[in-house]
C-alpha positions as CSV (number, residue, x, y, z in Angstrom):
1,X,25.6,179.9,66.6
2,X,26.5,182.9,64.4
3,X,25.8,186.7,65.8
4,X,26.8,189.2,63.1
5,X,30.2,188.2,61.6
6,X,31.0,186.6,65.2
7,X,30.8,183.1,65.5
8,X,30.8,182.2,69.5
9,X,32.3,179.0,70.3
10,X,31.0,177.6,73.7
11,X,33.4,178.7,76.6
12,X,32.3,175.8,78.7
13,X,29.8,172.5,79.2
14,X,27.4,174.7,81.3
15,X,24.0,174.7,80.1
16,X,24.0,178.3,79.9
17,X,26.7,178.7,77.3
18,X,25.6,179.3,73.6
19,X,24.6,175.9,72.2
20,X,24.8,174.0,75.1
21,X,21.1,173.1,75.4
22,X,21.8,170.4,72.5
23,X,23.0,167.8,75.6
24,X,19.7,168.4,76.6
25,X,17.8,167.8,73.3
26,X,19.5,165.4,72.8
27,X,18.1,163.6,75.9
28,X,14.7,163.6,74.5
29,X,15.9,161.8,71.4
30,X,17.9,159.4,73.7
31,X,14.3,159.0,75.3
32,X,13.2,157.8,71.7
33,X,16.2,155.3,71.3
34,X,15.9,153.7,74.9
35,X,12.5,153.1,74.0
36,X,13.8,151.0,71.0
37,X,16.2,149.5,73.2
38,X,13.6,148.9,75.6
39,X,10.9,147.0,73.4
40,X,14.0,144.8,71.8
41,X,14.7,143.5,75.5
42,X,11.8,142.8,76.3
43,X,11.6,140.7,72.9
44,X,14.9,139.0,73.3
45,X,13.9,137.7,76.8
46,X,10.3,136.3,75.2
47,X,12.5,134.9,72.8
48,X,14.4,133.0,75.4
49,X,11.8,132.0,77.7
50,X,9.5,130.3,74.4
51,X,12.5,128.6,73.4
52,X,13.6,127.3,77.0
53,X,9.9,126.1,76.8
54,X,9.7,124.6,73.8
55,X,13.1,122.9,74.9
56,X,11.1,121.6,78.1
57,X,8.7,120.2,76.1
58,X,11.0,118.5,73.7
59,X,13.3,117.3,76.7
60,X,9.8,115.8,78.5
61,X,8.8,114.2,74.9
62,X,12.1,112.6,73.8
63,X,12.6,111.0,78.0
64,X,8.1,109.9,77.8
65,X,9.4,107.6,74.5
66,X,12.8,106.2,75.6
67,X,11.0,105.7,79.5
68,X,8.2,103.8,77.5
69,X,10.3,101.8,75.7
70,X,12.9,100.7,77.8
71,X,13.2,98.0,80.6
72,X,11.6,100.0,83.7
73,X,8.7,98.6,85.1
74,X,6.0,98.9,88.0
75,X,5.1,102.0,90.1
76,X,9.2,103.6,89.8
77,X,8.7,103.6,85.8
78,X,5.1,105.9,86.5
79,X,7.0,107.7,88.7
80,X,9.7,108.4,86.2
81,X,7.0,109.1,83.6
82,X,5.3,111.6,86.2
83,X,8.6,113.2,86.5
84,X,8.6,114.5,83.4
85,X,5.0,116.0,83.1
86,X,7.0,118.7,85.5
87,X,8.9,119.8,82.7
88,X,6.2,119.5,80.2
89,X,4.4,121.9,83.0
90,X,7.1,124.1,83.7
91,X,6.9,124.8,79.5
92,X,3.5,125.9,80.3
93,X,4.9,128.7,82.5
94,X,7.5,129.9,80.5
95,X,5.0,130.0,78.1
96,X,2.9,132.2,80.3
97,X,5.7,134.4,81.4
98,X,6.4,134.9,77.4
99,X,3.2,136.2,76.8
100,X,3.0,138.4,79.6
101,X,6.3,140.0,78.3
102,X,4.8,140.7,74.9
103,X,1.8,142.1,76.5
104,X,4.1,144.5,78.3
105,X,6.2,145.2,74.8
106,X,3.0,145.8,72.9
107,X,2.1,148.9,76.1
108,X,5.6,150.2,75.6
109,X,5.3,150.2,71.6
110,X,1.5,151.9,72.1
111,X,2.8,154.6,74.9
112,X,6.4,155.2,72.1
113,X,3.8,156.2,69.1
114,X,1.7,158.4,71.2
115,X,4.7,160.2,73.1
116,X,7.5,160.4,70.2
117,X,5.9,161.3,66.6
118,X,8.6,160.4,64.2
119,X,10.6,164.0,62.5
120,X,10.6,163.9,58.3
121,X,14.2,164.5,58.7
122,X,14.8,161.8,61.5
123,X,14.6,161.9,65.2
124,X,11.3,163.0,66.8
125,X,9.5,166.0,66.9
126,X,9.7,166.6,70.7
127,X,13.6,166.9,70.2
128,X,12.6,169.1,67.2
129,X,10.4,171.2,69.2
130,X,12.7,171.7,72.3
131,X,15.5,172.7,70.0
132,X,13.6,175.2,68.1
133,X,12.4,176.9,71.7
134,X,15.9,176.7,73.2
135,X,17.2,178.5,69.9
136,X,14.1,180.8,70.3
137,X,15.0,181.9,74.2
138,X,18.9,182.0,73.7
139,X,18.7,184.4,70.4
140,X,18.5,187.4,72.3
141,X,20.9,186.3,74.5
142,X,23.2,185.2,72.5
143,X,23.0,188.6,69.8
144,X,24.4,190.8,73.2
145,X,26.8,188.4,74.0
146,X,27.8,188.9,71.0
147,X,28.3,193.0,71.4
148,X,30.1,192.4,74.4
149,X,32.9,189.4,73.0
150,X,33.1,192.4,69.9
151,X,33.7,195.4,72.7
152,X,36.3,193.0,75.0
153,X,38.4,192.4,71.6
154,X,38.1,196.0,70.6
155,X,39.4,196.8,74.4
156,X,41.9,194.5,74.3
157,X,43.3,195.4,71.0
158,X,43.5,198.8,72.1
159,X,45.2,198.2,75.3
160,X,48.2,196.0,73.4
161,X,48.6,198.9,71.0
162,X,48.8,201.4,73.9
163,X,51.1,199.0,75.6
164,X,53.5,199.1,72.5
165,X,53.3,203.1,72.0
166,X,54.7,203.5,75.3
167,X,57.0,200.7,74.9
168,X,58.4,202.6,71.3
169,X,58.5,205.9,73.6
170,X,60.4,204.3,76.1
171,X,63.3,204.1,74.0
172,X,63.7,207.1,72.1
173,X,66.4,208.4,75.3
174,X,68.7,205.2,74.2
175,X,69.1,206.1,70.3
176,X,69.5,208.8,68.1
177,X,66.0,210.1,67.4
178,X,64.5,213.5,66.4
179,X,62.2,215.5,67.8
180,X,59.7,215.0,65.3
181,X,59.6,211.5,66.0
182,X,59.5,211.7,69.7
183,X,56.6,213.5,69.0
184,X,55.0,211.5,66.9
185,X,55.2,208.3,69.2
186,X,54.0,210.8,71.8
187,X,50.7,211.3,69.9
188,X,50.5,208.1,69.4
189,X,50.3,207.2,72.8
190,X,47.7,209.8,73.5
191,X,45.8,208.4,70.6
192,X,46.0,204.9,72.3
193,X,44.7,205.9,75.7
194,X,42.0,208.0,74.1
195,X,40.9,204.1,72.2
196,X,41.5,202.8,75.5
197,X,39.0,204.5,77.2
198,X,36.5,204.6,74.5
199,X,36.4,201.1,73.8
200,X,36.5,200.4,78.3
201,X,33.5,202.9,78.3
202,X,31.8,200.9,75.2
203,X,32.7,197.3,76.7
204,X,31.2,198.3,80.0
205,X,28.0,199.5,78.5
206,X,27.1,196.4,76.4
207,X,28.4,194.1,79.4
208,X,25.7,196.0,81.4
209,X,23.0,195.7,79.3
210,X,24.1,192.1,78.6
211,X,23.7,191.4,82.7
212,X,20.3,193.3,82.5
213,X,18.4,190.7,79.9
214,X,20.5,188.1,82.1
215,X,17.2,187.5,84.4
216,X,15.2,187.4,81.1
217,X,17.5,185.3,79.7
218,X,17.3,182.3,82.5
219,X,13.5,182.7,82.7
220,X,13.0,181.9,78.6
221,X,15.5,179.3,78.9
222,X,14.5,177.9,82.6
223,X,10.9,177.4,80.9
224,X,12.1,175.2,77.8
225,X,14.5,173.6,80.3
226,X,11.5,172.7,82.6
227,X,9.5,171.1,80.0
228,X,12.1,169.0,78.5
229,X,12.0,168.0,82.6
230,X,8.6,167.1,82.2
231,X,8.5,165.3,79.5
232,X,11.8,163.2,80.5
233,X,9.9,162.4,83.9
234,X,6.8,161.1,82.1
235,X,9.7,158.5,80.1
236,X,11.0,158.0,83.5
237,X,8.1,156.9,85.0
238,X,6.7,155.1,82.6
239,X,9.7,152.9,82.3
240,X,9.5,152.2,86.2
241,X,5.8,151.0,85.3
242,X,7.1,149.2,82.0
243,X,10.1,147.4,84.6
244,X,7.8,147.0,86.9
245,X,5.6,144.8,84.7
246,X,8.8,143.0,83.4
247,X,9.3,141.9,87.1
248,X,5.3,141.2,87.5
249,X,5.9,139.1,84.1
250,X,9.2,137.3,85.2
251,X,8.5,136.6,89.3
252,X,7.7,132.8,89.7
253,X,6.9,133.4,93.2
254,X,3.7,135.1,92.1
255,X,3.0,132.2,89.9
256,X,0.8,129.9,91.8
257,X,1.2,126.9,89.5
258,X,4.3,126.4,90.7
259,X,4.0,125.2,93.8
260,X,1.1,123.0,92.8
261,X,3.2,121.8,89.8
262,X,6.1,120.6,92.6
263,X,3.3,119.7,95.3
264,X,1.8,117.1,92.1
265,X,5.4,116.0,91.5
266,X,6.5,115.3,95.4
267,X,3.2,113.5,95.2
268,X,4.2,111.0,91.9
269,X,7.4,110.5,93.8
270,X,6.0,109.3,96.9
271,X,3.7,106.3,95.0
272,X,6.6,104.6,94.1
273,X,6.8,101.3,96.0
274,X,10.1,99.1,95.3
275,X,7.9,96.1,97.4
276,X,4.9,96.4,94.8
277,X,7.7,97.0,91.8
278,X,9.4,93.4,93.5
279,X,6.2,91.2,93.9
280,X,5.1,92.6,90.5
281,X,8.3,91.1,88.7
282,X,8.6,87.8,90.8
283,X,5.0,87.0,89.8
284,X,5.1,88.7,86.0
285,X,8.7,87.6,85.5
286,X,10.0,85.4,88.0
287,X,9.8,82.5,91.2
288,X,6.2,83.4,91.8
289,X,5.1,82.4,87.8
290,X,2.7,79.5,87.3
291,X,4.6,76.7,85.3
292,X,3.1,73.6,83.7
293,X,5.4,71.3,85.7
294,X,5.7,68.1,84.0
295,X,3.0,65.4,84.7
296,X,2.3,62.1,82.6
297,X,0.7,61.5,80.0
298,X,-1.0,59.1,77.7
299,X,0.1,58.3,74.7
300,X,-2.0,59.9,71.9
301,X,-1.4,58.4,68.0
302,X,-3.6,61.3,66.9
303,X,-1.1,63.8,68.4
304,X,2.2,61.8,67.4
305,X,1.0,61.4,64.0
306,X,-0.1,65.5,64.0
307,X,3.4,66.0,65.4
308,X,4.9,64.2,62.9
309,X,3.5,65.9,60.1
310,X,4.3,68.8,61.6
311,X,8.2,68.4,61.6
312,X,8.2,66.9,58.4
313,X,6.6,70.0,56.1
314,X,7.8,73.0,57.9
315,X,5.9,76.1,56.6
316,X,2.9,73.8,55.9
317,X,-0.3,75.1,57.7
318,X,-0.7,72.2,60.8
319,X,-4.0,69.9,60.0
320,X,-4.9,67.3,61.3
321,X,-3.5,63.7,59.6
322,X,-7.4,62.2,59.6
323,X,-8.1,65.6,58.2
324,X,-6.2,65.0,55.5
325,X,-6.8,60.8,54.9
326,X,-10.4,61.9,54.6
327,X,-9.7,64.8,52.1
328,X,-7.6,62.4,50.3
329,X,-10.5,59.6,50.4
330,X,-13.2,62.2,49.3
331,X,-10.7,63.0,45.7
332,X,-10.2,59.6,45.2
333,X,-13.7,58.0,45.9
334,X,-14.6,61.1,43.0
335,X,-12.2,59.7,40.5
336,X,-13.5,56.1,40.9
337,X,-17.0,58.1,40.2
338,X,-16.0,59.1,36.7
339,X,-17.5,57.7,33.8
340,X,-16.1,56.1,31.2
341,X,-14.5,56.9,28.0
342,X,-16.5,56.3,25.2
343,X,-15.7,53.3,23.0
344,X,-13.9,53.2,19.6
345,X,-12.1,56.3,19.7
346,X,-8.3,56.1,20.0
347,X,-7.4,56.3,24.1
348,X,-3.6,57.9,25.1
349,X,-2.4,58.8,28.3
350,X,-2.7,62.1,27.5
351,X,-6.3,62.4,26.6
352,X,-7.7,60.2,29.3
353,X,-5.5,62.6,31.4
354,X,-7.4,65.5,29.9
355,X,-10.7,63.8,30.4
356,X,-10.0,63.0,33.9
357,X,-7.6,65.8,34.5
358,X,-6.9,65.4,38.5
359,X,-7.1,61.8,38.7
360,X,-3.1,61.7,37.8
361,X,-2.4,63.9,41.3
362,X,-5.0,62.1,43.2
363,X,-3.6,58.8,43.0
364,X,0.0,60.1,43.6
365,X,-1.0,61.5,46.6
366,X,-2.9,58.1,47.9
367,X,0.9,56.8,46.9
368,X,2.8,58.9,49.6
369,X,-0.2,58.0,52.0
370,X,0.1,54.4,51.4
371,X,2.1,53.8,54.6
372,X,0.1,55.4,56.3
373,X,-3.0,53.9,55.1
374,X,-1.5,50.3,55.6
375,X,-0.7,51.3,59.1
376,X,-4.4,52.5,60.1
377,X,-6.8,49.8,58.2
378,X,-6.3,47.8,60.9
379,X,-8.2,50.0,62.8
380,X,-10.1,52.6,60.7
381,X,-11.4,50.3,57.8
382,X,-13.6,53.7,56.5
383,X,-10.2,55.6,55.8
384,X,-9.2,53.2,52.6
385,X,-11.1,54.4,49.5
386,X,-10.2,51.3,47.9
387,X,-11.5,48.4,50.0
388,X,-11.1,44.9,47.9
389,X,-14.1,43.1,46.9
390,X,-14.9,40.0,47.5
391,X,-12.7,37.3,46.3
392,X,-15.8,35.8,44.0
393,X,-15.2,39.2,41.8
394,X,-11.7,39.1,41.0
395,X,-9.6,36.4,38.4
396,X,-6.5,34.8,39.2
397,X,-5.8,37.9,41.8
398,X,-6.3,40.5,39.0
399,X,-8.6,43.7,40.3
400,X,-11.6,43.8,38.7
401,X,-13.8,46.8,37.9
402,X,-17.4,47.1,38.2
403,X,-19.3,47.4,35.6
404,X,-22.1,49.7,35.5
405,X,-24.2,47.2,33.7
406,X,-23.9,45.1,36.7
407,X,-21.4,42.6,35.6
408,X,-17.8,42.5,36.3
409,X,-14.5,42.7,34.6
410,X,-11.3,41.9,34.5
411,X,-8.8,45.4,35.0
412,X,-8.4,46.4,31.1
413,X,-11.2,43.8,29.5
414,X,-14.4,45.4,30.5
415,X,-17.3,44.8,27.9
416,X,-14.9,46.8,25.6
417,X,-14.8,50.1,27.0
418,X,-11.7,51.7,29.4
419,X,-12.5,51.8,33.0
420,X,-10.0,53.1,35.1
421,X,-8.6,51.5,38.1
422,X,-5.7,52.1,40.7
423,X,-3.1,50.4,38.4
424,X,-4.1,52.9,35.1
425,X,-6.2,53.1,32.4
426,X,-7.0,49.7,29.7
427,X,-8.9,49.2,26.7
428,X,-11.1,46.0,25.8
């Protein structure tokens, strides 16, 4: 701080020294900062308890799958299932205890903007304001100070120049010096004592009317002092509240969940039972399993003839093999139903094929049942499409046709049209 053309440099820490108020200003904008600090704490620790959570939730999750997947079975694989809804709970909590702390940061962030208005030039305008009173009390002060620091140099000065006068005096009886001279250096000294004793006299005076605006002094800056106090103690005491709540937020003692979340859990634990888990598995998986022991049984030429058929077209739908003589039966008996092609026009395989376009598959599939057929006429007349007719009908063992006229003829000579018949088709 400048007084006049003196600039006083502080002669010690003590708050009464020129300048030294700015430790405590500088307090209140510390005040400001801690809040900051404060509020990012309290964020960082939110952080950690939503992500040790989310973790708890992930951790319960991922072991629920793999648990559910893998080979544990019975009451201990509920159990271990049960387990994990702890965690899953637990989240919960730390979940809670998250929001609580943001509840607490959003009071501290409320109670910052209402006690610390934010300075165009930085800082706050507490700190602003406490300066500019401090400044305000010490002027005074500090302007008579001043006078006296002036008044101690001029003393000072004085007595070192009146020191060496009468040093320079001293020696005039050692050397070869005039009169003129001695006298000189004795004026001199006169001269000196005479600035001595002015500049004492004028030291004393502004010293004691420096110590009589002392009391006034202390009370001006006692006052700014006491409410930068105040104000400190409100941040004080607030953040005992603010921790305070942290610790609310934070205790899981308080948290009656807890202790219903472990009571649930010691609960789970107690229901398994390994002797359920064993009869379980010896009746689901092992000696206590009903088996179809082997017993005898009657031969079945249904069932060997449907196993059969079975091994012999894998990835064939399974039917039935009477299922399929009949369905063979029904195309055929349909072909013999078709009539014939008409007369005079020029007959080829390949139009009687397109005339009668399935009869071609039909009787190649009666072909590859032909064993079969053989084998079950003796005892299933009704599964042969083709039954002979009597012997009166047919010439020197040829098959005949029947005519739809009501006559007969020979295979291929039939009243001059083309019948067909099992062997192919003829013309008359």
């Amino acid at each position: 701080m400048s007084a006049g053309d003196e600039t006083l440099q502080p002669s010690s820490d003590s708050f009464w020294d020129i300048d030294c108020y700015k430790t405590t200003v500088k307090r209140t904008e510390d005040g400001l900062h801690m809040c900051s600090e404060l509020m990012k704490l309290i964020t960082e620790r939110s952080e950690i308890e939503m992500k040790y959570a989310n973790k708890l939730k992930m951790w319960c999750k991922k072991w629920s799958d793999i648990i559910d997947k893998g080979p544990e079975y019975g009451t201990n694989k509920d159990v271990l299932v049960g387990s994990l809804h702890e965690a899953d709970a637990m989240g919960d909590v730390h979940n809670g205890i998250k929001d609580r702390l943001m509840e607490v940061h959003a009071e501290l962030k409320k109670w910052k903007n209402e006690n610390f208005k934010k300075a165009m030039v930085g800082g706050c305008k507490e700190a602003k304001q406490f300066e500019d009173d401090f400044k305000k009390a010490q002027k005074p002060w500090a302007k008579k100070l001043a006078k006296v620091q002036k008044c101690k140099k001029d003393y000072f000065t004085a007595c070192k120049q009146e020191v060496a006068a009468q040093q320079a005096l001293s020696q005039t009886g050692t050397g070869a010096v005039t009169e003129e001279q001695v006298k000189k250096l004795q004026e001199k000294v006169e001269k000196c004592q005479r600035d001595v004793s002015q500049t004492r006299d004028k030291y004393e005076e502004t010293l004691k009317e420096l110590n009589s605006y002392k009391s006034i002094y202390i009370i001006d800056m006692k006052e700014v002092f006491d409410n930068t106090q105040k104000f400190e103690e409100k941040r004080l005491e607030y953040f005992k509240d603010i921790l305070i709540g942290i610790h609310h937020a934070l205790d899981l003692t308080q948290i009656n969940e807890i202790s219903t979340i472990y009571e649930l859990l010691k609960q789970k634990i107690g229901l398994s039972d390994a002797s359920k888990d064993l009869i379980w598995w010896s009746q689901n998986r092992g000696a206590d399993m009903p088996m179809n022991w082997p017993e005898f049984e009657e031969f079945s030429l249904e069932q060997s003839l449907s196993t059969r058929k079975e091994k012999s077209r894998p990835g064939v739908p399974i039917s039935s093999n009477n299922d399929t003589i009949r369905s063979s039966k029904s195309s055929l008996h349909n072909l013999a139903g078709k009539e014939p092609v008409q007369e005079g026009k020029a007959v080829t395989a390949g139009v009687v094929a397109s005339q009668i376009p399935s009869k071609a598959n039909a009787v190649q599939s009666t072909a590859n049942l032909t064993p079969e057929l053989n084998r079950q006429k003796s005892y299933d007349p009704d599964l042969n499409p083709f039954e002979d007719e009597p012997d009166s009908n047919s010439k020197g063992g040829a098959k005949v046709a029947s005519d739809p006229s009501g006559g007969t003829a020979e295979a291929g000579q039939a009243d001059g049209k083309i019948w067909p018949t099992d062997a192919g088709v003829f013309q008359t």
